[in-house]
N, C-alpha and C positions, 0 to 999 in steps of 0.2 A: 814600603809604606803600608802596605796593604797586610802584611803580617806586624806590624806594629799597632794598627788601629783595631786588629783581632782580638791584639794580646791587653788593649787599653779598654773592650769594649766590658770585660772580668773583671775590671780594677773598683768598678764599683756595681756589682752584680743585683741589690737591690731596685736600683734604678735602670737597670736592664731589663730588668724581670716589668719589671711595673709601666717603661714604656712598652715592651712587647705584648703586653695585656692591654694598653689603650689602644695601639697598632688594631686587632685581634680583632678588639669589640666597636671601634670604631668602622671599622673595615667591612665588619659583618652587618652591623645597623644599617648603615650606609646602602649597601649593595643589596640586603634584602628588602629593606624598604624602597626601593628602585624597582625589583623585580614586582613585589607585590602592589604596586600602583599601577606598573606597565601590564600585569597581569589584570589587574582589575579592571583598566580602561578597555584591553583588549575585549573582555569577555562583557562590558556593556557594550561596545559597540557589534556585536557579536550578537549580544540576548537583543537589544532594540532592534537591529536590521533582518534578525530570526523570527520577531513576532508580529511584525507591522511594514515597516516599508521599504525594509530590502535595500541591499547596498545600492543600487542606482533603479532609477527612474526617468523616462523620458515623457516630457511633458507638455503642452500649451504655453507660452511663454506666460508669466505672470499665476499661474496654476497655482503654485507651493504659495504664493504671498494671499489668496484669496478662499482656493478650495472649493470654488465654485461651478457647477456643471455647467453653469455657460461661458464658464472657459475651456470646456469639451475640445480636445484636438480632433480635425479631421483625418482619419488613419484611412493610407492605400495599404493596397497588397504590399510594395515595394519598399515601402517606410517599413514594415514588420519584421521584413524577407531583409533588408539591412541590416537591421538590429540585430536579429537572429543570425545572421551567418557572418557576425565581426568575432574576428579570434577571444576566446576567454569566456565568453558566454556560453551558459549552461540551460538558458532557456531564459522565455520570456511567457508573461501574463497581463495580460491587459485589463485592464480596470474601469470603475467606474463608481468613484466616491464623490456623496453628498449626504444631504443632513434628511428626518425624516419624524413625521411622530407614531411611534409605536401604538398599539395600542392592543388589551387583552383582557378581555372580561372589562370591569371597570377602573382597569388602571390605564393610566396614557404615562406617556412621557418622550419627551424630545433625544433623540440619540442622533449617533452617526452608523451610516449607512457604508459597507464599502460592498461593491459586486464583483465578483470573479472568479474564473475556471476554477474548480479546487483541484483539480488536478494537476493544473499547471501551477497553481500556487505550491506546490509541496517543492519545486524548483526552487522557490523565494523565500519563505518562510517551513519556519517549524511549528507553523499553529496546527498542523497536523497533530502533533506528539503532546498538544494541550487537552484532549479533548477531557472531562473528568465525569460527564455524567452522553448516556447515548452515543453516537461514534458521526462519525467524522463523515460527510456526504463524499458521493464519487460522481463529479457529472456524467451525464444519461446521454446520450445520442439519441435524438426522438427517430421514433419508429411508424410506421402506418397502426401498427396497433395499438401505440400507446399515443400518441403525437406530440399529447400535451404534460407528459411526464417529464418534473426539474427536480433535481434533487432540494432537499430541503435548507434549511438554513442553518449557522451555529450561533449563538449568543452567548454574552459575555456570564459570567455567573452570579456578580454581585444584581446586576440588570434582570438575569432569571427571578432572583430572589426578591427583588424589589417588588417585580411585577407578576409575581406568583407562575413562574411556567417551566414546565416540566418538558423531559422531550416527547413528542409527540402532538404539542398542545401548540393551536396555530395561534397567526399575531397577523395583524390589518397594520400594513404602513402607508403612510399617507405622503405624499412629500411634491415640492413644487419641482414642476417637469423645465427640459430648457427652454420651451418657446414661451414659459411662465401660467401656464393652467397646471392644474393639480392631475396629480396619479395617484392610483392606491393598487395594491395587492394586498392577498391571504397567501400567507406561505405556511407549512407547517416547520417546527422547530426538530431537526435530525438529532444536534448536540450541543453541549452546553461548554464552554471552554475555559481555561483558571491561566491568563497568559502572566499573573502577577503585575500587573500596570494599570494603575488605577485607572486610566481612561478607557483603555478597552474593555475592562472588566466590568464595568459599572455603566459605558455608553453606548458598546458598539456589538453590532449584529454585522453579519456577513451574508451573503446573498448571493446564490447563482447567479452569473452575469445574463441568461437569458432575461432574470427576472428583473434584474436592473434595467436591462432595456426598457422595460416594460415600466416601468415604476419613475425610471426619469425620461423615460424619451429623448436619450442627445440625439437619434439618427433623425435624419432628411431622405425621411423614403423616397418622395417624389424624384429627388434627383438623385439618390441612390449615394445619399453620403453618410459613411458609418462614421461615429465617433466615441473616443476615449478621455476620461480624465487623466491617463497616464499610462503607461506601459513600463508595467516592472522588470527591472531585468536582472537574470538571477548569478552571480558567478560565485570562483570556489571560493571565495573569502575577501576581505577588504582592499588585501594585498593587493590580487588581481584585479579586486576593481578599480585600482587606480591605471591601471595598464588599459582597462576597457574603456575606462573614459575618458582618458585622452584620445582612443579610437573614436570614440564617438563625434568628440567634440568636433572631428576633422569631419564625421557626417552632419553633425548639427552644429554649427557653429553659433554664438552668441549671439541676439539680433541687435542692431545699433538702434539705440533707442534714443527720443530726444530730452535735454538737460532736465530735469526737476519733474519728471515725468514717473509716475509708476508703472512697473511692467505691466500689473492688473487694470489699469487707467488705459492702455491703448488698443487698439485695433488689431495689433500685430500677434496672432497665433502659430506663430513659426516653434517646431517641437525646438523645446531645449533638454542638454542634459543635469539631473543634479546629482551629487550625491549624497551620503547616508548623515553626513553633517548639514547640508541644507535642509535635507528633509528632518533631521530633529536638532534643531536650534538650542534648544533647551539643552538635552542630556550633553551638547559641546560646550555651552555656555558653566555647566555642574564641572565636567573632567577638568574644563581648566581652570577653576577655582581649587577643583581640589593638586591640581597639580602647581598651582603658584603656592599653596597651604604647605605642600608635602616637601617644594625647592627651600622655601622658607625655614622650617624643619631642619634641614638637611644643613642646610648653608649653618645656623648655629650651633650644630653639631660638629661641623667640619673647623668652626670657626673654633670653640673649645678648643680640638684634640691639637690645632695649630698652636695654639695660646700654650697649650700644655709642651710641645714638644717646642716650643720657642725658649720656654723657660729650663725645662733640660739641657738645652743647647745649652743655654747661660750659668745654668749652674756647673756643667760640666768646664766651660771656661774659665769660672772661680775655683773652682777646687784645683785648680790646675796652673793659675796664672804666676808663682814661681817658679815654676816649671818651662812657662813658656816664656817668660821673660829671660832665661840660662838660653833657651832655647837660641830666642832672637840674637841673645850680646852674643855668641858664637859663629854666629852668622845664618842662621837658617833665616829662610826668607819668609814671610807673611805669609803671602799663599800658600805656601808646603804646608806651614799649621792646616792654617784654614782646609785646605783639602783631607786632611789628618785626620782633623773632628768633624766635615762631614762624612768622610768616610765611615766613622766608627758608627755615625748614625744612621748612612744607608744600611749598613749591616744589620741593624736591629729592626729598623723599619721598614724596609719592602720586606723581609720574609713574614713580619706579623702581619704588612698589608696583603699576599698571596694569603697569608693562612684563612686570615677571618675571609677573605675573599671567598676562599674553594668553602669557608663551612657553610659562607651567606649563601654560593650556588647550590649545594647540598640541599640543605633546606627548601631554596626556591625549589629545588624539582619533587621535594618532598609535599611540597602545597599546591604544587600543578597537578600532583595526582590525587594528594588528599586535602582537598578546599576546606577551609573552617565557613560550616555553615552556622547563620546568627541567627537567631532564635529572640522571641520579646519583642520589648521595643523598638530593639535595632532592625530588627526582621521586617517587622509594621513600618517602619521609618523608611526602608530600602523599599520596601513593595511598591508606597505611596509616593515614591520621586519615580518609580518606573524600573528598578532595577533586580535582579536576584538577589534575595540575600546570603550572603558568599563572600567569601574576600578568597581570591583566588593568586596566585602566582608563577609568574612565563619568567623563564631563563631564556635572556635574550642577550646576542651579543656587543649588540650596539648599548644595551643598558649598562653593560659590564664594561665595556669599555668607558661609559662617562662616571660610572661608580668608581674604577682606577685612577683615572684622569683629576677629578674633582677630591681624590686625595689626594695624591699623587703635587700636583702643581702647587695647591696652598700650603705643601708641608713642607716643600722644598725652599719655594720661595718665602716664608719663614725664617727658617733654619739658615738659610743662605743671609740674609737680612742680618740675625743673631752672631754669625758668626763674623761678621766684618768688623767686630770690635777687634778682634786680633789685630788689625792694620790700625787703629788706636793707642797699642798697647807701648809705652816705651819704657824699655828692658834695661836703662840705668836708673829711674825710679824704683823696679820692682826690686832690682836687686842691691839696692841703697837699703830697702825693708829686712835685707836677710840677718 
């Protein structure tokens, strides 16, 4: 059989050629638009948890729904010395985010405040590698001769430019402390930072956490209780961080809260952990529109090359069908056909689905190394949702396997469908025609 359906797949070489070409470039569209989606989600979730809040966070319970300093956790030694020494973490930084109003010569304006080690922060993020005007503070260990020496602050640059400031040039922030009186500071400005995301760029300033202390007041001297709005924690990439945070969650486990109740609404400050999808809502809420947009896409694609290769099937059964009705009156049995013509069409179609396959991987690793950077309005359009503009693409296996898979089943099951007309077919009609 299988040297017969070789020698039939020649008999009409046009329509060989021209399914092996849809094979090819279906196969290729298919799989690279797979890689270059998987690539592109990897690489936001990548650039957001690189410039702002880091794959996981442990927090105040109700924290992420409010962002409020007086949901301040209270942090021990022992809580920190946890976190820190659970397998996969690469370090940790502690924080202290609220809202504040800026103010510098005669300009004011309301932003967001975050306070923290910058040196521990280079664990969690890469706002280190932002800096585009001044450089980047190193916290100070105060000393007997300096005491009261912090390093200085970074702000965002659209936020420089609004408010006329340069580095070097200080700014008075005012903002309410947690037992709810006011604080202010004078910091001076170290460097200016370009993270491409419009909220940071345009809201937020950063701040040695000594001077957050200072400026929100979560501790309780009197009774010797330090606190945090969150404690970042920094690992080698997202992967891992799902392996930490199920560690975690065996140290922090969820609090039970009562029916119709918001976390922010009650009493209960027990740390919880989140991660890099609780902390941006948003950027998971974009990925998966555009991933419902992109299966959508795909699926009318896949649905064509089916409709196409259904209709081959069937014309390859008309061209054929005195042939196959000698076939049947001599005794060959239905199935033997049937497996015959799909035989001749596996033959043509998995080698063009491997081909455009290996040229879609090709390619994918040719844009993992060389990104198409957008430029214009697409550039402006990307910045202002939060993202790089880049379309990037990962050759991943699990991608390639549903890229196969999602041709693979609806072209069989098709094809398989098309050809059961052969068990239709009766072989003293056809041969009454001759």
């Amino acid at each position: 059989m299988f040297k017969l359906a070789v020698k039939n797949i020649f008999r009409s070489p046009r329509r060989t050629v021209l399914t092996f070409l849809l094979g090819i470039i279906a196969s290729f569209l298919v799989s690279m638009t797979r890689f270059i989606s998987y690539g592109s989600h990897q690489e936001m979730i990548f650039y957001v948890a690189s410039i702002n809040s880091g794959y996981i966070q442990v927090a105040a319970n109700g924290w992420s729904e409010e962002h409020s300093v007086e949901r301040a956790m209270d942090i021990t030694p022992d809580l920190l010395e946890n976190i820190k020494s659970t397998e996969g973490v690469t370090g940790i930084s502690p924080r202290i985010f609220g809202y504040a109003l800026a103010n510098h010569g005669s300009t004011s304006k309301f932003i967001s405040v975050l306070a923290a080690d910058f040196d521990k922060e280079k664990y969690i993020t890469k706002m280190h590698e932002k800096i585009i005007g001044g450089s980047y503070p190193s916290s100070v260990t105060k000393t007997e001769a300096v005491p009261e020496k912090h390093p200085g602050a970074i702000i965002g640059y659209r936020l420089a430019e609004n408010m006329h400031i340069q580095p070097g040039s200080e700014i008075f922030l005012i903002a309410l402390q947690f037992d709810g009186s006011l604080g202010a500071v004078r910091i001076p400005v170290s460097g200016i930072f370009r993270a491409v995301e419009n909220n940071l760029d345009s809201y937020r300033i950063i701040i040695p956490l000594e001077t957050g202390q200072e400026l929100f007041a979560p501790d309780d001297v009197r009774n010797g209780i330090q606190r945090y709005t969150s404690i970042a924690v920094g690992t080698r990439d997202h992967r891992s961080a799902l392996d930490v945070i199920e560690k975690l969650h065996h140290l922090f486990p969820d609090p039970v809260l009562e029916d119709d109740v918001e976390p922010y609404e009650t009493e209960n400050y027990q740390p919880v952990v989140q991660d890099w999808e609780e902390l941006n809502p948003g950027v998971v809420q974009f990925m998966m529109l555009d991933q419902i947009q992109g299966e959508m896409m795909l699926g009318f694609l896949i649905l064509v090359m089916s409709f196409a290769l259904l209709n081959n099937a069937q014309m390859s059964i008309n061209e054929r069908i005195r042939e196959l009705g000698i076939l049947l009156a001599v005794g060959t049995k239905p199935r033997t056909l049937q497996l015959l013509i799909l035989a001749e069409l596996v033959l043509v179609i998995l080698p063009s689905f491997f081909t455009g396959t290996a040229a879609g991987i090709a390619y994918g690793y040719y844009l993992e190394a060389y990104p198409i950077y957008l430029t214009g309005e697409y550039a402006t359009a990307f910045e202002e949702m939060g993202f790089k503009p880049a379309i990037y693409s990962l050759v991943d296996a699990g991608e390639l396997g549903i890229a196969l898979a999602s041709l693979i089943i609806p072209t069989f099951l098709f094809i398989f469908f098309a050809t059961m007309r052969i068990f239709k077919l009766n072989p003293v009609r056809i041969i009454s025609t001759l």
